[in-house]
C-alpha positions, 0 to 999 in steps of 0.5 A: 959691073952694074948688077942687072938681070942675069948677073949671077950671085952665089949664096955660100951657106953652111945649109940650105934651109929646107934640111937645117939651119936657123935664121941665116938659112931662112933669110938666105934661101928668101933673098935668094928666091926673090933675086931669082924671080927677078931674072938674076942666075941665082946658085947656092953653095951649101953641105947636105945631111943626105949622103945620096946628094953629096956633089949633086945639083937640085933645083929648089924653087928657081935657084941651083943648090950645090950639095957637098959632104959635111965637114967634120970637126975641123972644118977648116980642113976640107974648107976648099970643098967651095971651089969647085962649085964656084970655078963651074958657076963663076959669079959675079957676087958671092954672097955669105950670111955666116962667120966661118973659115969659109970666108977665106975660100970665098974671099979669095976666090973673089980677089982672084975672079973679080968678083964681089965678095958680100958678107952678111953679120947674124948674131951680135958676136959674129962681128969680134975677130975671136968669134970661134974661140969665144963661141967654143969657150963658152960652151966647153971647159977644161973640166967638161972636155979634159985638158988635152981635148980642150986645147986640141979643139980651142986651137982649131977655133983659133985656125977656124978665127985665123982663115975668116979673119983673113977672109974678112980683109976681102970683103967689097960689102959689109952688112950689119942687122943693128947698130951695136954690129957697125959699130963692132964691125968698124972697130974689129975689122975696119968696115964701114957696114950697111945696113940690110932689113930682114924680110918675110914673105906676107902670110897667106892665112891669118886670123882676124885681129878679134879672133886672135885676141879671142883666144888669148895664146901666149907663144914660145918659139926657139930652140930650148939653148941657155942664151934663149932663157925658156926658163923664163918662160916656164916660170911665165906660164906658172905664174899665170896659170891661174887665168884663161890664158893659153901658153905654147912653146915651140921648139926643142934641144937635143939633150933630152934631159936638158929639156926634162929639168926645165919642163919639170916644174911646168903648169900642166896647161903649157903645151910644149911641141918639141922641135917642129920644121919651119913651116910648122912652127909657122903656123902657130904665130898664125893663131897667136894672141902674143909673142914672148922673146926671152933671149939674152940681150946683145945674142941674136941680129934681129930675130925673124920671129919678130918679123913673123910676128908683126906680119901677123899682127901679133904683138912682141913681149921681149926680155930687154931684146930691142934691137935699135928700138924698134919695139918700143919706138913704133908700138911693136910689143912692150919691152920688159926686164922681168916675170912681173912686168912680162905678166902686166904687159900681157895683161895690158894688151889682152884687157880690151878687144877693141884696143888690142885690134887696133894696135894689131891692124897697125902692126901688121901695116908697118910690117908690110911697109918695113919688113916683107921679101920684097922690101928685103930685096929692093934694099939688097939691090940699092946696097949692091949699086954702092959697090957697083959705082965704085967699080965704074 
Protein backbone atom coordinates (compact mmCIF):
# COMPACT_ATOMS: atom_id res chain seq x y z
CA UNK A 1 0.00 0.00 0.00
CA UNK A 2 2.15 3.14 -1.35
CA UNK A 3 0.44 6.50 0.09
CA UNK A 4 -0.56 8.35 -3.13
CA UNK A 5 -3.18 10.69 -3.77
CA UNK A 6 -6.44 9.82 -2.51
CA UNK A 7 -4.96 7.68 0.34
CA UNK A 8 -7.20 8.62 3.07
CA UNK A 9 -5.46 9.52 6.58
CA UNK A 10 -7.24 10.38 9.70
CA UNK A 11 -5.55 12.41 12.18
CA UNK A 12 -6.84 11.39 15.98
CA UNK A 13 -6.38 14.47 18.36
CA UNK A 14 -7.87 15.38 21.56
CA UNK A 15 -8.78 19.03 19.82
CA UNK A 16 -8.55 20.71 16.79
CA UNK A 17 -6.94 23.95 17.11
CA UNK A 18 -9.30 26.26 15.97
CA UNK A 19 -11.08 25.78 19.72
CA UNK A 20 -8.01 24.66 22.16
CA UNK A 21 -4.86 22.99 22.05
CA UNK A 22 -1.27 23.71 22.13
CA UNK A 23 1.49 22.71 20.07
CA UNK A 24 0.21 19.09 18.56
CA UNK A 25 -3.06 21.03 17.55
CA UNK A 26 -1.10 23.32 15.52
CA UNK A 27 1.39 21.17 13.88
CA UNK A 28 -1.50 18.58 13.21
CA UNK A 29 -4.15 20.87 11.76
CA UNK A 30 -0.85 22.40 9.24
CA UNK A 31 0.09 18.63 8.18
CA UNK A 32 -3.10 17.90 7.77
CA UNK A 33 -4.13 20.84 5.66
CA UNK A 34 -1.10 20.59 3.24
CA UNK A 35 -1.79 16.64 2.62
CA UNK A 36 -5.31 17.74 1.81
CA UNK A 37 -3.79 20.26 -0.91
CA UNK A 38 -2.23 17.59 -2.16
CA UNK A 39 -5.11 15.58 -3.09
CA UNK A 40 -4.91 13.12 -0.08
CA UNK A 41 -8.66 12.44 1.84
CA UNK A 42 -7.94 14.21 4.48
CA UNK A 43 -10.48 13.27 8.15
CA UNK A 44 -9.77 14.41 11.48
CA UNK A 45 -11.14 12.81 14.70
CA UNK A 46 -11.31 15.26 17.78
CA UNK A 47 -13.70 16.43 20.82
CA UNK A 48 -15.57 20.16 20.65
CA UNK A 49 -16.08 22.42 23.44
CA UNK A 50 -19.36 23.24 21.82
CA UNK A 51 -22.12 21.26 22.95
CA UNK A 52 -24.21 22.04 19.31
CA UNK A 53 -21.53 20.14 17.47
CA UNK A 54 -21.02 17.05 19.13
CA UNK A 55 -21.28 13.89 16.54
CA UNK A 56 -21.65 16.54 13.76
CA UNK A 57 -19.09 16.80 10.74
CA UNK A 58 -17.59 20.39 9.47
CA UNK A 59 -15.54 21.18 7.26
CA UNK A 60 -12.13 23.18 8.13
CA UNK A 61 -10.17 24.14 5.10
CA UNK A 62 -9.99 21.15 2.91
CA UNK A 63 -10.37 18.44 5.64
CA UNK A 64 -13.62 16.89 7.73
CA UNK A 65 -13.59 17.21 11.37
CA UNK A 66 -15.62 14.62 13.39
CA UNK A 67 -16.73 16.44 16.55
CA UNK A 68 -17.24 14.36 19.72
CA UNK A 69 -18.39 15.08 23.42
CA UNK A 70 -15.81 15.84 25.68
CA UNK A 71 -14.46 13.25 27.93
CA UNK A 72 -14.71 13.59 31.74
CA UNK A 73 -12.37 12.89 34.27
CA UNK A 74 -11.74 9.54 33.25
CA UNK A 75 -11.15 9.61 29.95
CA UNK A 76 -10.67 5.92 29.38
CA UNK A 77 -14.22 5.35 30.02
CA UNK A 78 -15.80 6.72 26.67
CA UNK A 79 -12.35 6.13 24.97
CA UNK A 80 -14.25 3.88 22.31
CA UNK A 81 -16.08 7.20 21.34
CA UNK A 82 -13.06 7.11 18.07
CA UNK A 83 -14.79 4.21 16.61
CA UNK A 84 -17.47 5.32 15.02
CA UNK A 85 -15.70 7.89 12.91
CA UNK A 86 -13.14 5.38 11.86
CA UNK A 87 -15.56 2.43 10.97
CA UNK A 88 -17.46 5.26 8.38
CA UNK A 89 -13.96 6.87 7.30
CA UNK A 90 -11.93 3.39 7.08
CA UNK A 91 -8.47 5.05 6.54
CA UNK A 92 -5.88 4.06 5.26
CA UNK A 93 -3.29 5.82 8.14
CA UNK A 94 -4.16 6.79 11.52
CA UNK A 95 -2.09 9.38 12.48
CA UNK A 96 -2.15 10.64 16.37
CA UNK A 97 0.38 13.35 17.61
CA UNK A 98 -0.40 12.92 21.72
CA UNK A 99 0.35 10.33 24.57
CA UNK A 100 -3.30 9.13 25.35
CA UNK A 101 -5.27 5.94 26.16
CA UNK A 102 -6.71 6.85 22.97
CA UNK A 103 -3.76 4.64 21.37
CA UNK A 104 -5.52 1.63 22.58
CA UNK A 105 -8.84 2.42 20.37
CA UNK A 106 -6.64 3.60 17.42
CA UNK A 107 -3.96 0.71 17.57
CA UNK A 108 -6.41 -1.76 17.44
CA UNK A 109 -8.52 -0.28 15.31
CA UNK A 110 -5.32 -0.47 12.71
CA UNK A 111 -4.61 -4.16 13.71
CA UNK A 112 -7.82 -5.23 12.72
CA UNK A 113 -8.52 -2.93 9.47
CA UNK A 114 -4.89 -3.14 8.20
CA UNK A 115 -4.34 0.06 8.49
CA UNK A 116 -1.02 1.91 9.56
CA UNK A 117 -1.05 3.30 12.81
CA UNK A 118 1.61 6.73 13.21
CA UNK A 119 2.23 8.15 16.09
CA UNK A 120 3.75 11.33 16.76
CA UNK A 121 6.34 12.14 20.34
CA UNK A 122 5.27 15.94 21.75
CA UNK A 123 7.00 16.57 24.92
CA UNK A 124 10.18 14.90 26.05
CA UNK A 125 8.05 12.66 28.66
CA UNK A 126 5.65 11.40 26.62
CA UNK A 127 8.19 8.80 25.42
CA UNK A 128 8.16 7.03 29.38
CA UNK A 129 5.50 4.36 29.95
CA UNK A 130 4.30 6.04 33.12
CA UNK A 131 3.49 9.17 31.34
CA UNK A 132 -0.07 9.74 33.08
CA UNK A 133 1.22 8.89 36.54
CA UNK A 134 3.88 10.96 36.31
CA UNK A 135 2.19 13.91 34.78
CA UNK A 136 -0.67 13.75 37.77
CA UNK A 137 2.02 13.19 40.27
CA UNK A 138 3.62 16.19 39.49
CA UNK A 139 0.93 18.48 39.92
CA UNK A 140 -1.37 16.98 42.87
CA UNK A 141 -0.25 15.54 46.22
CA UNK A 142 -1.85 13.79 48.92
CA UNK A 143 -2.04 16.91 50.76
CA UNK A 144 -3.68 18.99 47.84
CA UNK A 145 -6.26 16.38 46.77
CA UNK A 146 -6.96 14.38 50.11
CA UNK A 147 -5.82 10.61 50.49
CA UNK A 148 -8.81 8.87 49.10
CA UNK A 149 -9.29 11.41 46.04
CA UNK A 150 -5.48 11.35 45.44
CA UNK A 151 -5.54 7.45 45.04
CA UNK A 152 -8.77 7.60 43.23
CA UNK A 153 -7.60 9.64 40.65
CA UNK A 154 -3.56 7.99 40.28
CA UNK A 155 -5.17 4.91 39.86
CA UNK A 156 -7.06 6.19 36.72
CA UNK A 157 -3.69 7.42 35.49
CA UNK A 158 -2.58 4.08 35.81
CA UNK A 159 -5.58 2.68 33.54
CA UNK A 160 -4.89 5.75 31.56
CA UNK A 161 -0.61 4.33 31.31
CA UNK A 162 -2.25 0.95 30.95
CA UNK A 163 -4.72 1.40 27.31
CA UNK A 164 -1.72 3.66 25.76
CA UNK A 165 1.20 1.45 26.77
CA UNK A 166 -0.80 -1.34 25.03
CA UNK A 167 -1.62 0.86 22.00
CA UNK A 168 2.06 1.76 21.67
CA UNK A 169 3.00 -2.18 20.74
CA UNK A 170 0.47 -1.22 17.41
CA UNK A 171 2.49 1.24 16.13
CA UNK A 172 3.84 0.90 12.29
CA UNK A 173 5.69 4.33 12.67
CA UNK A 174 7.28 6.05 15.41
CA UNK A 175 8.19 9.95 15.29
CA UNK A 176 10.31 11.70 17.59
CA UNK A 177 10.88 15.90 17.62
CA UNK A 178 14.77 15.16 19.53
CA UNK A 179 17.24 13.12 20.21
CA UNK A 180 16.71 12.65 23.75
CA UNK A 181 12.66 10.99 22.71
CA UNK A 182 14.71 8.07 20.13
CA UNK A 183 16.54 7.48 22.64
CA UNK A 184 13.79 7.37 25.28
CA UNK A 185 11.44 5.73 22.64
CA UNK A 186 13.92 2.64 22.24
CA UNK A 187 14.52 1.93 25.56
CA UNK A 188 10.92 2.42 27.00
CA UNK A 189 9.01 0.96 24.00
CA UNK A 190 11.47 -0.81 21.83
CA UNK A 191 10.81 1.64 18.83
CA UNK A 192 13.20 2.61 16.55
CA UNK A 193 11.47 6.37 15.74
CA UNK A 194 12.07 8.78 12.80
CA UNK A 195 12.46 11.75 13.12
CA UNK A 196 9.78 14.54 11.66
CA UNK A 197 10.44 18.38 11.38
CA UNK A 198 8.11 20.88 12.50
CA UNK A 199 6.64 23.27 10.13
CA UNK A 200 5.13 26.77 9.87
CA UNK A 201 3.34 28.31 6.99
CA UNK A 202 5.89 31.49 5.77
CA UNK A 203 4.47 34.78 6.96
CA UNK A 204 2.62 37.06 5.16
CA UNK A 205 3.62 40.36 6.62
CA UNK A 206 6.81 41.01 8.65
CA UNK A 207 8.85 43.99 9.40
CA UNK A 208 12.12 44.60 7.69
CA UNK A 209 15.30 43.35 9.28
CA UNK A 210 16.30 47.60 10.32
CA UNK A 211 12.69 48.19 11.75
CA UNK A 212 12.67 45.35 13.65
CA UNK A 213 15.81 46.04 15.17
CA UNK A 214 14.54 49.72 15.47
CA UNK A 215 12.08 49.02 17.88
CA UNK A 216 13.93 46.80 20.52
CA UNK A 217 10.72 44.51 21.66
CA UNK A 218 11.71 42.00 23.84
CA UNK A 219 8.95 38.85 23.30
CA UNK A 220 7.30 36.35 25.89
CA UNK A 221 4.97 33.86 24.33
CA UNK A 222 3.68 30.92 26.65
CA UNK A 223 0.95 29.89 28.79
CA UNK A 224 1.98 31.29 32.43
CA UNK A 225 2.68 27.19 33.73
CA UNK A 226 5.59 26.74 36.56
CA UNK A 227 7.71 24.38 33.62
CA UNK A 228 7.54 27.46 31.37
CA UNK A 229 9.36 29.62 34.42
CA UNK A 230 7.63 33.49 33.50
CA UNK A 231 9.22 34.40 36.42
CA UNK A 232 12.54 34.37 34.88
CA UNK A 233 11.25 36.76 32.62
CA UNK A 234 9.67 39.05 34.92
CA UNK A 235 12.99 39.43 36.70
CA UNK A 236 14.48 39.93 33.00
CA UNK A 237 12.59 42.90 32.34
CA UNK A 238 13.23 44.44 35.69
CA UNK A 239 16.44 44.35 35.55
CA UNK A 240 16.37 46.11 32.45
CA UNK A 241 13.99 48.36 33.05
CA UNK A 242 16.59 51.05 33.14
CA UNK A 243 17.22 50.75 28.99
CA UNK A 244 14.96 51.53 26.02
CA UNK A 245 14.02 48.21 25.76
CA UNK A 246 10.44 47.11 25.43
CA UNK A 247 9.17 43.62 27.17
CA UNK A 248 5.77 41.65 26.10
CA UNK A 249 4.48 38.79 27.51
CA UNK A 250 1.99 36.84 25.66
CA UNK A 251 -0.01 34.43 27.39
CA UNK A 252 -2.21 33.50 30.43
CA UNK A 253 -3.21 30.96 33.21
CA UNK A 254 -6.49 30.25 34.47
CA UNK A 255 -5.57 30.81 38.17
CA UNK A 256 -6.08 34.36 38.55
CA UNK A 257 -4.02 34.83 41.49
CA UNK A 258 -1.36 32.56 40.06
CA UNK A 259 -0.83 35.22 37.34
CA UNK A 260 -1.16 38.17 40.11
CA UNK A 261 1.96 36.67 42.44
CA UNK A 262 3.96 36.54 39.52
CA UNK A 263 3.35 40.26 37.82
CA UNK A 264 3.20 41.68 41.37
CA UNK A 265 6.86 42.49 41.37
CA UNK A 266 6.85 43.54 37.43
CA UNK A 267 8.43 47.10 35.87
CA UNK A 268 5.49 49.14 34.89
CA UNK A 269 6.68 49.21 31.39
CA UNK A 270 6.12 45.30 30.88
CA UNK A 271 3.22 44.85 28.72
CA UNK A 272 1.41 41.60 29.54
CA UNK A 273 -1.68 40.41 27.29
CA UNK A 274 -3.50 37.79 28.95
CA UNK A 275 -4.15 34.64 26.89
CA UNK A 276 -4.67 35.48 23.08
CA UNK A 277 -6.02 33.08 20.20
CA UNK A 278 -3.25 31.89 17.95
CA UNK A 279 -3.39 34.13 15.42
CA UNK A 280 -3.19 37.01 17.59
CA UNK A 281 -0.18 35.72 19.40
CA UNK A 282 1.14 35.47 15.87
CA UNK A 283 1.09 38.90 15.05
CA UNK A 284 3.36 40.14 17.92
CA UNK A 285 6.71 37.80 16.77
CA UNK A 286 5.90 39.73 13.48
CA UNK A 287 7.29 43.06 15.21
CA UNK A 288 9.64 41.20 17.47
CA UNK A 289 13.23 42.56 18.08
CA UNK A 290 14.13 39.12 20.05
CA UNK A 291 12.47 36.02 21.30
CA UNK A 292 13.24 34.73 25.07
CA UNK A 293 12.19 30.91 26.02
CA UNK A 294 12.33 30.17 29.61
CA UNK A 295 10.81 26.56 29.77
CA UNK A 296 12.69 24.00 31.78
CA UNK A 297 14.91 22.12 29.74
CA UNK A 298 14.30 18.26 28.88
CA UNK A 299 9.82 19.58 28.79
CA UNK A 300 8.95 20.60 25.48
CA UNK A 301 9.83 18.56 21.78
CA UNK A 302 10.76 21.22 19.82
CA UNK A 303 8.87 24.45 20.71
CA UNK A 304 6.95 26.02 17.65
CA UNK A 305 7.77 29.42 18.87
CA UNK A 306 11.35 28.82 17.76
CA UNK A 307 10.11 28.21 14.30
CA UNK A 308 7.59 31.35 14.30
CA UNK A 309 10.45 32.98 15.58
CA UNK A 310 13.16 32.24 12.58
CA UNK A 311 10.57 32.60 9.88
CA UNK A 312 10.44 35.95 11.13
CA UNK A 313 13.77 36.42 11.45
CA UNK A 314 13.80 36.96 14.97
CA UNK A 315 16.24 35.63 16.92
CA UNK A 316 15.90 33.01 20.08
CA UNK A 317 17.51 33.78 23.72
CA UNK A 318 16.74 30.17 25.48
CA UNK A 319 17.17 29.02 29.20
CA UNK A 320 19.34 26.13 28.40
CA UNK A 321 16.33 24.83 26.09
CA UNK A 322 18.56 23.63 22.57
CA UNK A 323 16.95 21.08 21.34
CA UNK A 324 19.93 18.96 19.33
CA UNK A 325 21.70 22.22 19.22
CA UNK A 326 20.07 23.70 16.74
CA UNK A 327 20.50 27.27 18.22
CA UNK A 328 23.86 27.27 19.02
CA UNK A 329 25.22 25.14 15.95
CA UNK A 330 23.48 27.62 13.16
CA UNK A 331 23.46 30.88 14.59
CA UNK A 332 19.74 30.78 15.77
CA UNK A 333 19.84 32.92 19.04
CA UNK A 334 22.25 32.47 22.22
CA UNK A 335 21.62 29.94 24.66
CA UNK A 336 21.94 31.25 28.33
CA UNK A 337 21.58 29.62 31.85
CA UNK A 338 20.63 32.83 33.60
CA UNK A 339 19.44 36.51 34.27
CA UNK A 340 23.02 37.94 33.81
CA UNK A 341 23.91 36.04 30.55
CA UNK A 342 20.01 36.65 29.14
CA UNK A 343 20.57 40.70 29.78
CA UNK A 344 24.48 40.62 27.52
CA UNK A 345 23.05 38.43 25.01
CA UNK A 346 20.17 40.62 24.38
CA UNK A 347 22.83 43.47 24.56
CA UNK A 348 24.95 41.91 22.10
CA UNK A 349 22.23 41.26 19.38
CA UNK A 350 20.70 44.65 20.03
CA UNK A 351 24.50 46.67 19.81
CA UNK A 352 24.89 47.08 16.14
CA UNK A 353 21.84 47.49 13.57
CA UNK A 354 24.01 46.24 10.58
CA UNK A 355 25.16 43.20 12.39
CA UNK A 356 21.59 42.39 13.81
CA UNK A 357 20.37 42.60 10.07
CA UNK A 358 22.49 40.47 8.68
CA UNK A 359 22.14 37.74 11.31
CA UNK A 360 18.46 38.18 10.97
CA UNK A 361 18.52 37.68 6.89
CA UNK A 362 20.35 34.33 7.73
CA UNK A 363 17.91 33.13 10.12
CA UNK A 364 14.98 33.76 8.00
CA UNK A 365 17.08 31.57 5.20
CA UNK A 366 17.77 28.68 6.94
CA UNK A 367 14.18 28.89 8.20
CA UNK A 368 12.61 28.47 4.98
CA UNK A 369 14.90 25.69 3.86
CA UNK A 370 14.34 23.93 7.16
CA UNK A 371 11.28 24.51 8.65
CA UNK A 372 8.12 25.68 6.51
CA UNK A 373 4.67 23.40 5.93
CA UNK A 374 6.01 22.36 2.74
CA UNK A 375 9.17 21.02 4.05
CA UNK A 376 6.97 19.22 7.01
CA UNK A 377 5.03 17.63 4.62
CA UNK A 378 7.68 16.19 2.05
CA UNK A 379 9.46 14.91 5.01
CA UNK A 380 5.95 13.42 6.50
CA UNK A 381 5.46 11.63 2.97
CA UNK A 382 9.32 10.06 2.70
CA UNK A 383 8.88 8.58 6.28
CA UNK A 384 5.38 7.29 5.13
CA UNK A 385 7.32 5.46 2.14
CA UNK A 386 9.26 3.59 4.82
CA UNK A 387 6.43 1.90 6.29
CA UNK A 388 4.85 1.35 2.91
CA UNK A 389 7.93 -0.71 1.55
CA UNK A 390 7.97 -2.82 4.04
CA UNK A 391 4.29 -3.82 3.54
CA UNK A 392 5.17 -4.59 -0.21
Amino acid sequence: MAMRKGSSIVFAMPWHITERGGGAEVQANYLSQELAKRGFKVSYICQTIEPNKVDTVETIGQVSVYWLRPSGRFPWRDQNKYLAPLREIQPDYILQRLSSNVSYVLGNFAKKNKCQFIWVCTDNMSPFKDFHQAKFKKYFSVKKLGFLKYNVFLMNAKIMDWYRNKGMSHVDLALHQNKTQKALLKKEFGLDSQKLISGHPEPQRTLEANERFQKKTILWCANFGRHKRPTMFVELAKRLEHTDYNFIMVGGHSDKAYVASILKDAPNDLKTTGHLSFDDALNYFSEASIFVNTSAPGGDGFPNTYIQSWLRGVPVISFGFDPDHVIAQNNLGTVVDNVDEAMIAIERWLSSAPEYVKKSNAIVDFAKSHYTIEKLTDSFLELIATIDAKNL
